[in-house]
Structures are given as structure tokens and as C-alpha cells.
py3Dmol code that shows the C-alpha trace and the ligand (Angstrom):
import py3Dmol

protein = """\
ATOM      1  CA  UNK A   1     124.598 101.610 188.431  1.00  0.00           C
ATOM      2  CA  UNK A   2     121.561 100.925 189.011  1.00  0.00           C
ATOM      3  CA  UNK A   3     121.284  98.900 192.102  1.00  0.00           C
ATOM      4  CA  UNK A   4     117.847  97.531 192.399  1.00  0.00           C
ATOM      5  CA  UNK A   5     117.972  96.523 196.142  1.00  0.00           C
ATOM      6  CA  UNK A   6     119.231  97.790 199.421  1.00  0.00           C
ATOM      7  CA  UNK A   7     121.272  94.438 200.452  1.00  0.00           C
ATOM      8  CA  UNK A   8     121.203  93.516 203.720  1.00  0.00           C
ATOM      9  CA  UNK A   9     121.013  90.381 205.915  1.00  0.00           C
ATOM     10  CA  UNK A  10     117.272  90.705 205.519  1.00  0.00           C
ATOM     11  CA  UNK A  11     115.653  89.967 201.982  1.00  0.00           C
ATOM     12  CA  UNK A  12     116.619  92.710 199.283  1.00  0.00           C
ATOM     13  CA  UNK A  13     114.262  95.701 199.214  1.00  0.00           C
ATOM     14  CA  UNK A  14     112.909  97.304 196.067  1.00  0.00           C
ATOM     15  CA  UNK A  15     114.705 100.726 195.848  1.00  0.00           C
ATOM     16  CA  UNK A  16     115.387 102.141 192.131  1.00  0.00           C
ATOM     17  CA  UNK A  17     114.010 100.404 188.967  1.00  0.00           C
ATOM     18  CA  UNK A  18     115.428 101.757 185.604  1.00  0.00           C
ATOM     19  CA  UNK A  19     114.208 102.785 182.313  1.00  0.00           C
ATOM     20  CA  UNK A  20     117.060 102.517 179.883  1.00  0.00           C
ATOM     21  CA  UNK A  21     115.259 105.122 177.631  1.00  0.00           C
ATOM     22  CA  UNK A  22     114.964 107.768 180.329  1.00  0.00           C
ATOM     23  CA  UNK A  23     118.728 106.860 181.613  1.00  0.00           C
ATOM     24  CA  UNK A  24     120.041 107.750 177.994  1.00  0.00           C
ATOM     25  CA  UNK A  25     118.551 110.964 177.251  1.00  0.00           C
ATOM     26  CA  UNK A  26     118.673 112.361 181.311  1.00  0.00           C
ATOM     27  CA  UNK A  27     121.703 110.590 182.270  1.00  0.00           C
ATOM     28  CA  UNK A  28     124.217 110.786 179.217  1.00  0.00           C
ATOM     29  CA  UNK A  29     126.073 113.322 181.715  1.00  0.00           C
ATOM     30  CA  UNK A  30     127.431 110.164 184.005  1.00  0.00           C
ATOM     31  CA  UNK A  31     129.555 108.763 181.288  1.00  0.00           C
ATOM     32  CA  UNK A  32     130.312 112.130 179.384  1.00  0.00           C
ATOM     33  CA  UNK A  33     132.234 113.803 183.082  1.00  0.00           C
ATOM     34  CA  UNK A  34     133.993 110.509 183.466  1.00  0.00           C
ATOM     35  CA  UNK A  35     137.067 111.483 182.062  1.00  0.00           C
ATOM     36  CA  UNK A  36     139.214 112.192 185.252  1.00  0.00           C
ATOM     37  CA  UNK A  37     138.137 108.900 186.893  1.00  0.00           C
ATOM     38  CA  UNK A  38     138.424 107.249 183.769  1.00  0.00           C
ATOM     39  CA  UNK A  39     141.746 108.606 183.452  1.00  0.00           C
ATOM     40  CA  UNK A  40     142.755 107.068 187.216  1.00  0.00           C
ATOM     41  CA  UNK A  41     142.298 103.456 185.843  1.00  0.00           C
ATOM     42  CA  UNK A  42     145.085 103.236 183.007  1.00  0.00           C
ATOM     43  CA  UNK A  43     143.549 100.043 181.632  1.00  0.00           C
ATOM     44  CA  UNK A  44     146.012  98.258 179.723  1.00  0.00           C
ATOM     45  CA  UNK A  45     146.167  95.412 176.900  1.00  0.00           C
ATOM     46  CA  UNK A  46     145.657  92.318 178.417  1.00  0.00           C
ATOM     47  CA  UNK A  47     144.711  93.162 181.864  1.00  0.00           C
ATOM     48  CA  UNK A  48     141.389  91.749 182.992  1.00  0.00           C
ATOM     49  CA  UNK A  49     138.930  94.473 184.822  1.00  0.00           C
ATOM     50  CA  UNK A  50     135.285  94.648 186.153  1.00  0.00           C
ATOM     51  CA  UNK A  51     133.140  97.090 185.838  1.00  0.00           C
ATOM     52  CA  UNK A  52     131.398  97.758 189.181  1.00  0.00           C
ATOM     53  CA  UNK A  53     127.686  99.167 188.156  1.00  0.00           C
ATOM     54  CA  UNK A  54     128.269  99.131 184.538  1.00  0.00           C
ATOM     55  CA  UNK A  55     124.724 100.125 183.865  1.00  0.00           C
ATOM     56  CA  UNK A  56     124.199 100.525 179.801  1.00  0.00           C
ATOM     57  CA  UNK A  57     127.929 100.087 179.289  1.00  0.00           C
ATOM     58  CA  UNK A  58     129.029 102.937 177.979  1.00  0.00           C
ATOM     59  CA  UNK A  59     132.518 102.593 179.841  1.00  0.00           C
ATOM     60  CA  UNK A  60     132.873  99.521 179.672  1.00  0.00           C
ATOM     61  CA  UNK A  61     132.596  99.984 176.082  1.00  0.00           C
ATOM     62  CA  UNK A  62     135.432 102.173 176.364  1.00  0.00           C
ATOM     63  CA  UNK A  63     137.531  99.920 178.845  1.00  0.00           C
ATOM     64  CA  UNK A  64     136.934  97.211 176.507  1.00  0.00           C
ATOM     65  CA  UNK A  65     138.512  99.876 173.399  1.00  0.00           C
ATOM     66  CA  UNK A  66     141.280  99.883 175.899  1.00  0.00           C
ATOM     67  CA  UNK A  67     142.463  96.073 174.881  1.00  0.00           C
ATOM     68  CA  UNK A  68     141.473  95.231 178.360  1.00  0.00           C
ATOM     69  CA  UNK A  69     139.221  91.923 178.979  1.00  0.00           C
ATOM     70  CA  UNK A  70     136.305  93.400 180.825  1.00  0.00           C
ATOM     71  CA  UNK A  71     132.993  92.358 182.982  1.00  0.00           C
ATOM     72  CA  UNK A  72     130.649  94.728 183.608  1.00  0.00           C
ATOM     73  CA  UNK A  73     127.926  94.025 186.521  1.00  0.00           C
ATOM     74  CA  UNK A  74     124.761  95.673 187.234  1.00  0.00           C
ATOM     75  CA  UNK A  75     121.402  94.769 188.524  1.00  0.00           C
ATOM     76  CA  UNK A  76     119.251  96.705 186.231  1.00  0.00           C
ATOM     77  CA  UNK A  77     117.922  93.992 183.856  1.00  0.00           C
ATOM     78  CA  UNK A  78     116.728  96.862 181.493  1.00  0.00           C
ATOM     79  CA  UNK A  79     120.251  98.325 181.271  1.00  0.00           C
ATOM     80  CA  UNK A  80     122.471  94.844 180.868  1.00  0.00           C
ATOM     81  CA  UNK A  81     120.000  94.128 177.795  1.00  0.00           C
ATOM     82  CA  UNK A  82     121.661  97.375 176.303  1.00  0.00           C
ATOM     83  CA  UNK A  83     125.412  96.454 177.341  1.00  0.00           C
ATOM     84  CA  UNK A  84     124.292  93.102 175.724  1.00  0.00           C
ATOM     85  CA  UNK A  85     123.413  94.928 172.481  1.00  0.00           C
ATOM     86  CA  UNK A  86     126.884  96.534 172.376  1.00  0.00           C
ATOM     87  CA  UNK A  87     128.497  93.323 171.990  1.00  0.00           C
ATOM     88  CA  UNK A  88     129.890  93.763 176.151  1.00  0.00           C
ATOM     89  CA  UNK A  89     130.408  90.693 178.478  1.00  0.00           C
ATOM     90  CA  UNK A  90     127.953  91.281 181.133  1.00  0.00           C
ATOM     91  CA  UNK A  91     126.583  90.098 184.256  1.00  0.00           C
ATOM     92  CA  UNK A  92     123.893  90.401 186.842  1.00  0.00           C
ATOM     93  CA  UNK A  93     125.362  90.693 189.635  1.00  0.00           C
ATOM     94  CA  UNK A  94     124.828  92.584 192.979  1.00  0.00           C
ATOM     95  CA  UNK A  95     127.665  95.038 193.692  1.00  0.00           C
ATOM     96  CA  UNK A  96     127.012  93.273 197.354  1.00  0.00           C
ATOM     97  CA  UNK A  97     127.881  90.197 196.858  1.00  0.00           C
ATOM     98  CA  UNK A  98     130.889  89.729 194.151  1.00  0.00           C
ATOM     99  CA  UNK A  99     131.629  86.194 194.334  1.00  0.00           C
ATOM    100  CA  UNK A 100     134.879  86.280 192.330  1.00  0.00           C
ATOM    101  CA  UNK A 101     138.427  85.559 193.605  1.00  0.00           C
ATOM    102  CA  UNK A 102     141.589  87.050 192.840  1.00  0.00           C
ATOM    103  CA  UNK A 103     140.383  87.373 189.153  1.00  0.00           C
ATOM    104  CA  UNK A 104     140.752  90.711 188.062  1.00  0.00           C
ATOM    105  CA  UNK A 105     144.037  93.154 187.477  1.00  0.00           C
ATOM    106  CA  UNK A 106     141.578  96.147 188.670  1.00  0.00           C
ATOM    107  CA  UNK A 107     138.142  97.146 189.547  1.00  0.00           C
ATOM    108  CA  UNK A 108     136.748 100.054 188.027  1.00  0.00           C
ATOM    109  CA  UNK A 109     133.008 102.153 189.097  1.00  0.00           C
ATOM    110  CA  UNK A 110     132.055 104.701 188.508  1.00  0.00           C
ATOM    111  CA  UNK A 111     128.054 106.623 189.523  1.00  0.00           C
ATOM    112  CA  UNK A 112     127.101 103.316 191.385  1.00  0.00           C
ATOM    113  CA  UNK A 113     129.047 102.891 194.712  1.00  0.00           C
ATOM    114  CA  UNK A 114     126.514 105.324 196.248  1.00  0.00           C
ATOM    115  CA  UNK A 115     123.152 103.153 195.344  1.00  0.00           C
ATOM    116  CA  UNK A 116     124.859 100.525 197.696  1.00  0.00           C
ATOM    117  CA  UNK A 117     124.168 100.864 201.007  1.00  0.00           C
ATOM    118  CA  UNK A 118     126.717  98.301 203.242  1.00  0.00           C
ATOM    119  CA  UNK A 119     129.879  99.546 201.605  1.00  0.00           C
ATOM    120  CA  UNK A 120     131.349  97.165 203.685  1.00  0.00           C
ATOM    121  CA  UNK A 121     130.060  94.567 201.701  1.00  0.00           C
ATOM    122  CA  UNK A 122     131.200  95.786 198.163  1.00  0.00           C
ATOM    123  CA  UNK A 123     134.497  96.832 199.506  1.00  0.00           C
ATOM    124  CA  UNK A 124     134.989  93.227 200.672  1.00  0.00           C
ATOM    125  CA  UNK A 125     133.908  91.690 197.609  1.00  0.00           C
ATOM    126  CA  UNK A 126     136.163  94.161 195.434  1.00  0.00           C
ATOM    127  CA  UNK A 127     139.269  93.136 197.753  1.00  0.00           C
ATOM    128  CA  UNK A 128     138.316  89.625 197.301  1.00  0.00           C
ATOM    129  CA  UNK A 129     138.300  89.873 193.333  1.00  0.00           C
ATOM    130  CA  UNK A 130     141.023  91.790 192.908  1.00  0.00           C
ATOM    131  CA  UNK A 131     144.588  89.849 192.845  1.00  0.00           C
ATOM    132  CA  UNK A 132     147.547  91.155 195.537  1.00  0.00           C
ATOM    133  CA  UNK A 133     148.305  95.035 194.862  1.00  0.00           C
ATOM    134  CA  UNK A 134     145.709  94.818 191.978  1.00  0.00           C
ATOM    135  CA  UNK A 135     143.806  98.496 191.889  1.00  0.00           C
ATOM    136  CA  UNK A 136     140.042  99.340 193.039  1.00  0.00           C
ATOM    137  CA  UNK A 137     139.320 102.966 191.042  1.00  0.00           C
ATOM    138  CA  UNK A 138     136.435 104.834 191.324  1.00  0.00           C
ATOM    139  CA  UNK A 139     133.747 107.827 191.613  1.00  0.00           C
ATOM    140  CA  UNK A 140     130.956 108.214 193.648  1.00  0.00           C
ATOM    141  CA  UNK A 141     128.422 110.871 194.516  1.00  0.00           C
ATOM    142  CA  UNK A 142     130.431 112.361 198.206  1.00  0.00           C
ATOM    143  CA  UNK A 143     129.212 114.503 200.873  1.00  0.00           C
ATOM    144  CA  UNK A 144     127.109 117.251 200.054  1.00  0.00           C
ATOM    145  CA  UNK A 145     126.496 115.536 196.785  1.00  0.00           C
ATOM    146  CA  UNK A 146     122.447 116.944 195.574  1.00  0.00           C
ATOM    147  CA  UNK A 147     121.959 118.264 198.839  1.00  0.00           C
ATOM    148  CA  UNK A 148     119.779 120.886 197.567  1.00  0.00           C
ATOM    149  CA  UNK A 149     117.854 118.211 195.276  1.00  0.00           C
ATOM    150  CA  UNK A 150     117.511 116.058 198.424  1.00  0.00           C
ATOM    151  CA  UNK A 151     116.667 118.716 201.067  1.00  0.00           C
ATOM    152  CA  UNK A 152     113.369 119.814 198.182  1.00  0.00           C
ATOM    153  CA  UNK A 153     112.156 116.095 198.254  1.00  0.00           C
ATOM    154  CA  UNK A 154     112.615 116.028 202.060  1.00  0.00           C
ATOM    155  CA  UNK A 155     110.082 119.194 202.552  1.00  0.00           C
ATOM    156  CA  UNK A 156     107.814 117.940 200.195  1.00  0.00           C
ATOM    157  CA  UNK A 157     107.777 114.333 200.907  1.00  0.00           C
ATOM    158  CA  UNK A 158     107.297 115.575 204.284  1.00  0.00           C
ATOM    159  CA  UNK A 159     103.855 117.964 203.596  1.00  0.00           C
ATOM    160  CA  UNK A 160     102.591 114.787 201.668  1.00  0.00           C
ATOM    161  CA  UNK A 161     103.543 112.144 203.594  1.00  0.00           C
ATOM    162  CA  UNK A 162     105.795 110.156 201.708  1.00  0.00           C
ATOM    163  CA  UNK A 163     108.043 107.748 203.229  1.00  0.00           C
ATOM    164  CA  UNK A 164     111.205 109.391 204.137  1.00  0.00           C
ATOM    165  CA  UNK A 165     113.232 105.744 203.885  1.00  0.00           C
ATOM    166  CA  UNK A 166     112.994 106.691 200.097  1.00  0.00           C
ATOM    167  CA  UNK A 167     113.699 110.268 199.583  1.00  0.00           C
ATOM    168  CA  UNK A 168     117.706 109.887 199.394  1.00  0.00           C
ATOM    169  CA  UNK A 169     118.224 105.985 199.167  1.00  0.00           C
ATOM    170  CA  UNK A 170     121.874 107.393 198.530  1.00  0.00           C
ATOM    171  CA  UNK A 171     125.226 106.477 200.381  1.00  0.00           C
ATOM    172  CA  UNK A 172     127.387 109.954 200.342  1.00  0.00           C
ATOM    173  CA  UNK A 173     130.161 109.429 202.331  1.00  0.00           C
ATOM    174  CA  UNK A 174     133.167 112.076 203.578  1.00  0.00           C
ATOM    175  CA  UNK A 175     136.588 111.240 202.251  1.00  0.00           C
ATOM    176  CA  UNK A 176     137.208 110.250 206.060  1.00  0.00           C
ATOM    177  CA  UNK A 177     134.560 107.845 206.026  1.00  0.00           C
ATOM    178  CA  UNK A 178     135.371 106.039 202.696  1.00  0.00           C
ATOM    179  CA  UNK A 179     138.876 106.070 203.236  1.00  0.00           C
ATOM    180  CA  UNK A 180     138.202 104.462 206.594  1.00  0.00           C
ATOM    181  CA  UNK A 181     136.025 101.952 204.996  1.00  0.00           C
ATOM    182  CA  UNK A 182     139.134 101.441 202.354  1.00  0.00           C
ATOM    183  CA  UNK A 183     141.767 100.684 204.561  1.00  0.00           C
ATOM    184  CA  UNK A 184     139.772  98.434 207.071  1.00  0.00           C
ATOM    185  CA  UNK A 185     138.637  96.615 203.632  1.00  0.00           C
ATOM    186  CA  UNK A 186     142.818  95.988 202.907  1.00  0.00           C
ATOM    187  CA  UNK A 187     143.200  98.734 200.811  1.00  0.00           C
ATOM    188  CA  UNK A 188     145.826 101.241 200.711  1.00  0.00           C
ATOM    189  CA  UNK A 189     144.559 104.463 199.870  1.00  0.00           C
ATOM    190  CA  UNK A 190     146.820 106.084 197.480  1.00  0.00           C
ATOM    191  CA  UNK A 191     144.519 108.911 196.255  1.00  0.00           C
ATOM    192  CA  UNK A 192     140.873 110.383 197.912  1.00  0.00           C
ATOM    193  CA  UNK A 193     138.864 113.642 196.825  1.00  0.00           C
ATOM    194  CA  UNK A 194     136.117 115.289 197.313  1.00  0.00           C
ATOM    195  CA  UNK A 195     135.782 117.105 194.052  1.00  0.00           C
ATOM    196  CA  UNK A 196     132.763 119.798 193.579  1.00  0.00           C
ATOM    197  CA  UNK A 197     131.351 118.900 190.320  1.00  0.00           C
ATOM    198  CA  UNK A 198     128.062 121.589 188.939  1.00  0.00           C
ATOM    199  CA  UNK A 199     126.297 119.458 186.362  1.00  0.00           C
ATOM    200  CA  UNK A 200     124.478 121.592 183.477  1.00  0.00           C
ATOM    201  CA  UNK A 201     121.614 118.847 183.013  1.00  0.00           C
ATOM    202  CA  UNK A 202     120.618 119.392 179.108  1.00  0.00           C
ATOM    203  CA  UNK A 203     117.214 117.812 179.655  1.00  0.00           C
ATOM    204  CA  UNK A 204     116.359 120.010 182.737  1.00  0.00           C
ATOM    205  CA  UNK A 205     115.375 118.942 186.506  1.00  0.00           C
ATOM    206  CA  UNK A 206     112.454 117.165 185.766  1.00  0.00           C
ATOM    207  CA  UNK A 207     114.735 114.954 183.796  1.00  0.00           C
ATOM    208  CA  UNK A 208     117.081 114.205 186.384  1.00  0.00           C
ATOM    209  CA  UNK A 209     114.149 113.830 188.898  1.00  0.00           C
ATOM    210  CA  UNK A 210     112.496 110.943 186.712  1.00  0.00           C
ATOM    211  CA  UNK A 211     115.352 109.265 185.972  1.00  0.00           C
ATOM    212  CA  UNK A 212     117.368 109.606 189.742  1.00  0.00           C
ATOM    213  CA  UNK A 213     114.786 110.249 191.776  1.00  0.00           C
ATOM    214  CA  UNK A 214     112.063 107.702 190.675  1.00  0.00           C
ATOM    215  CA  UNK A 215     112.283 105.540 194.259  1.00  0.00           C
ATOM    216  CA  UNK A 216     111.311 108.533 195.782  1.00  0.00           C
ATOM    217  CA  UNK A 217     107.939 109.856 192.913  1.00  0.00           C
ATOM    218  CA  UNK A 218     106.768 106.125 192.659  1.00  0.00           C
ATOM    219  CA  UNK A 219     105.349 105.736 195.874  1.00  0.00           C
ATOM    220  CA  UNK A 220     102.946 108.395 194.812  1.00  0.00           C
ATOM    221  CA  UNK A 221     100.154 107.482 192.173  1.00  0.00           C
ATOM    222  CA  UNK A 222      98.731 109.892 189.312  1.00  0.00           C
ATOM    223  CA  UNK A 223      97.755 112.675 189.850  1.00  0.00           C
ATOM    224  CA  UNK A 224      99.546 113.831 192.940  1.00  0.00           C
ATOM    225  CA  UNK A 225     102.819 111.954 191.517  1.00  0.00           C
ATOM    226  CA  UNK A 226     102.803 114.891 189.023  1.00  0.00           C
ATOM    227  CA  UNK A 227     101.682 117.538 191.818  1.00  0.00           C
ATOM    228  CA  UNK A 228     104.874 116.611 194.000  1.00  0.00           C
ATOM    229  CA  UNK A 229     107.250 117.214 191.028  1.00  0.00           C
ATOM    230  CA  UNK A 230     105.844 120.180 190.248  1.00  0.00           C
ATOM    231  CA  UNK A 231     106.325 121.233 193.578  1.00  0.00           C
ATOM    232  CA  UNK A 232     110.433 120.192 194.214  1.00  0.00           C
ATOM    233  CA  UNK A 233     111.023 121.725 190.870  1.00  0.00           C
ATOM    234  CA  UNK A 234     109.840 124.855 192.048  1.00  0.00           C
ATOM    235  CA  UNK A 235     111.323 124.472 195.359  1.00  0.00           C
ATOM    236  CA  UNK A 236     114.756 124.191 193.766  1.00  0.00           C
ATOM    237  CA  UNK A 237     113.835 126.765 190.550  1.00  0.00           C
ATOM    238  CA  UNK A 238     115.484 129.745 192.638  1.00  0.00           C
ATOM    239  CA  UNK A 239     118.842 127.921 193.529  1.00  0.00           C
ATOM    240  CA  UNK A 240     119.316 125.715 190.605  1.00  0.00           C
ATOM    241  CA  UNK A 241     117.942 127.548 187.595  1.00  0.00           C
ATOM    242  CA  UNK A 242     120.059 130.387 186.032  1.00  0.00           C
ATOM    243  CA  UNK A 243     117.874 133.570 184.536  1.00  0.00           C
ATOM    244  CA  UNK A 244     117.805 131.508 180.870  1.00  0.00           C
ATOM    245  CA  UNK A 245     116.249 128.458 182.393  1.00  0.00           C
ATOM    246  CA  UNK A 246     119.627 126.145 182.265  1.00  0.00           C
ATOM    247  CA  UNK A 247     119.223 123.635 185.412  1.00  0.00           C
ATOM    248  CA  UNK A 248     122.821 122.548 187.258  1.00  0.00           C
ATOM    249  CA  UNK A 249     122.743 119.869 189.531  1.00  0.00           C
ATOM    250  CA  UNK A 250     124.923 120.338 192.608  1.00  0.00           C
ATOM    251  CA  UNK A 251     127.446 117.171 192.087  1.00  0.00           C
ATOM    252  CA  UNK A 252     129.566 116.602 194.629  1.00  0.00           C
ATOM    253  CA  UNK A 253     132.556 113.680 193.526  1.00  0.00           C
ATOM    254  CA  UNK A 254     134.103 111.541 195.988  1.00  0.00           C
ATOM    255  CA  UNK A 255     136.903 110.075 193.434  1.00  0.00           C
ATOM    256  CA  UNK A 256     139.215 107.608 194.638  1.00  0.00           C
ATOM    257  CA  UNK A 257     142.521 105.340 193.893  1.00  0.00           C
ATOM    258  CA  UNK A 258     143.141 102.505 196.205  1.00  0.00           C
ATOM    259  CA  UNK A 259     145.705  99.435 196.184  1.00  0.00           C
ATOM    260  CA  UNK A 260     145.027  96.042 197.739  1.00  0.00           C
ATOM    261  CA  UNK A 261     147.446  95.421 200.218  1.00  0.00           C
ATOM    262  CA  UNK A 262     149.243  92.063 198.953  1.00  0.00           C
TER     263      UNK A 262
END
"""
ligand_1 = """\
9
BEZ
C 124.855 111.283 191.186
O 125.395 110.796 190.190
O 125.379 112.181 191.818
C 123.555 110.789 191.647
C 122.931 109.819 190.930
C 121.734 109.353 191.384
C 121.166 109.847 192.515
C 121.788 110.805 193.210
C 122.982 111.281 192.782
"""
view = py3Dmol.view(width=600, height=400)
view.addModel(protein, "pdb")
view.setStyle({"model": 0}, {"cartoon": {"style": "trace"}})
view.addModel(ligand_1, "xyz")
view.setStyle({"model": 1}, {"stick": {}})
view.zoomTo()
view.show()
């Protein structure tokens, strides 16, 4: 997902716009390393699920192959057009305000949690749709998760004076903190893991930083937008780029199984 806004009681701030086009050829990697989580959710025939931050659909595509009724949500206009296209049930919907009740068998995310800054919120609004004991499964980037990508657009937002609000717009929390946030939400936690993750990114860093990053390389216009990529690629060239030029981002999980107390 694809949160456009950071949700809070104030008006919703601009924070990540998507480009479906860029999000398929540098992001393919979020749905293809979903199997584990994936795994967790043991969709069944029949059951009725959402998809928290369903982005282009591509799991919910594969939810829905599961017999199960599914919703996906998102609030990337660009990326529920292609859900749309696949034939999916979608909605716009932000992940911080879920207005449905006692609906759905479980709730599934997965790469989205962490554009959504009041967890609070979206953990109250998955407890709310979610029927007694039903299950909330999911993956999200955890502690430590790009800290090497993040620490490069720190320095050199910092020598060029970008805003530091939007170099890591990011929630990353410690299995303490999210399973904190779980069980105060009426969850029982049943499994939590913070699960090291190297990603082999096919269409290099400057694909990832484009496509991830773009909050943070928008608020700088032509030419120096260009200048400042140039310069966290080569920041991050020494710890991220083997001798044949393959790029791995540092992924960092934070995969989770929780129950809804009845
Ligand atoms: C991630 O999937 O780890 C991620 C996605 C977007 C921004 C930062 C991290």
C-alpha cells in the first residue's frame, strides 16, 4: 500500500503518490517474497477477507484464487484502477479509518502497515471489522528495516536542505512495540517476528529509490532532483552493491499472526 496521507486529527498530508508503471517493474519483489505471510493467512472457501493496502492487487488476486470473498483497500487511485482491471472488488479506503463492522473472517496486509503512521488507528479499525476470534495477518517493514537506504537520504537531505519530515515517512516498529499496540487493540498475539529479509532488487537502487522513496526526491525540482539521487546511490554503492553491480535492499520483516479476543 500506498497510503497517500499521514492521517491524523489534522487534515491528511500529502506523503507518497504512486505510479502504477514504476510500482510494477521496481516493486514486483513485494508480492513475489510474500509467500511466508501469505502462507500465515490459510484463506479458505467461503470465508470473507480484506485486503489491508492491496495496492495493484496482486494478492488479492491470489486470495480471491483461494475461493475466499475478498476486498482489497488502498488509497492509491492509480493502483485500484489496476486491481479494477483484474476483475478484483476494490475500494478506496484509508487503512485509518475502516468503517466496517464485524464483517470479515480475517484481515490480511501485507507492505502497507508501515506507510500508516497512528497504528492505533488501523489496529482499531481491523479489530472493529473483524468478527470475535476472526484473524488480523500480516507483514510490515520492522526495525532496522532500509536503515542504510534511510540513513543515505538523511545525510544528503541534510547537505541540501530537504525537509527531514519526508526522508523516512515510514512506521518500523520493534516486535515489542507492535505487539504492544496488538494486544491493547484486543488482539491476542499468537505469532510476532522480526525476520531479516536481503532483497536482490532486479531493477537496481535507483529503481527502488523512484518508486519508495519518491516523498522524499519530489520536494526537489530538476536538475538537483537528479543530483541528490546520484548522490544516495553512491552513498549506499559501497554497502549495497556486490562487485557485479547486483543492488540488495536491507529488508527487515516484522511478520505477524494475531486473534481478536472474542
Ligand atoms: C519495504 O517494503 O520495506 C519498504 C517499502 C517502502 C518504503 C520503505 C520500505
Amino acid at each position: 500500500m500506498t497510503p497517500e496521507t499521514a492521517f491524523d486529527t489534522a487534515p491528511p498530508k500529502a506523503v507518497q503518490r504512486w505510479s502504477a508503471s514504476d510500482y510494477a517493474r521496481n516493486g514486483r519483489f513485494v508480492h513475489e517474497l510474500a509467500g511466508p505471510v501469505f502462507a500465515m493467512l490459510e484463506a479458505k472457501p467461503g470465508e470473507r477477507v480484506l485486503d489491508l493496502g492491496c495496492g495493484d492487487g496482486a494478492l488479492t488476486a491470489e486470495i480471491k484464487a483461494s475461493g475466499a470473498d475478498v476486498l482489497g483497500v488502498d488509497l492509491s487511485d492509480e493502483l485500484l484502477a489496476v486491481a479494477r482491471m483484474k476483475g478484483l472488488n476494490v475500494r478506496k479506503v484509508d487503512g485509518h479509518a475502516l468503517d466496517f463492522v464485524s464483517e470479515f473472517h480475517a484481515v490480511f496486509s501485507n507492505a502497507a502497515l508501515h506507510w500508516m503512521r497512528k497504528p492505533e488507528l488501523v489496529i482499531a479499525g481491523v479489530a472493529r471489522a473483524l468478527r470475535p476470534r476472526g484473524r488480523f495477518v500480516g507483514e510490515l517493514g520492522g526495525h532496522g528495516n532500509v536503515a542504510a537506504i534511510g540513513t543515505a537520504m538523511r545525510a544528503v537531505g541534510a547537505l541540501r536542505n530537504g525537509d527531514p519530515a519526508l526522508v523516512a515517512p515510514w512506521f518500523f516498529p520493534t516486535v515489542e512495540e507492535y505487539g504492544r499496540l496488538l494486544t491493547e487493540g484486543g488482539f491476542a498475539v499468537k505469532e510476532i517476528a522480526l525476520v531479516p529479509r536481503p532483497t536482490r532488487l532486479r531493477t537496481g537502487m535507483e529503481g527502488w529509490l523512484r518508486t519508495f522513496g519518491r516523498s522524499f526526491f519530489d520536494q526537489f525540482l530538476e536538475p538537483q532532483r537528479t543530483a541528490v539521487l546520484g548522490e544516495v546511490i553512491e552513498l549506499l554503492r559501497p554497502s549495497l552493491c556486490d562487485t557485479n553491480g547486483v543492488w540488495t535492499a536491507d529488508h527487515i520483516r516484522l511478520r505477524f499472526f494475531a486473534e481478536r479476543v472474542a
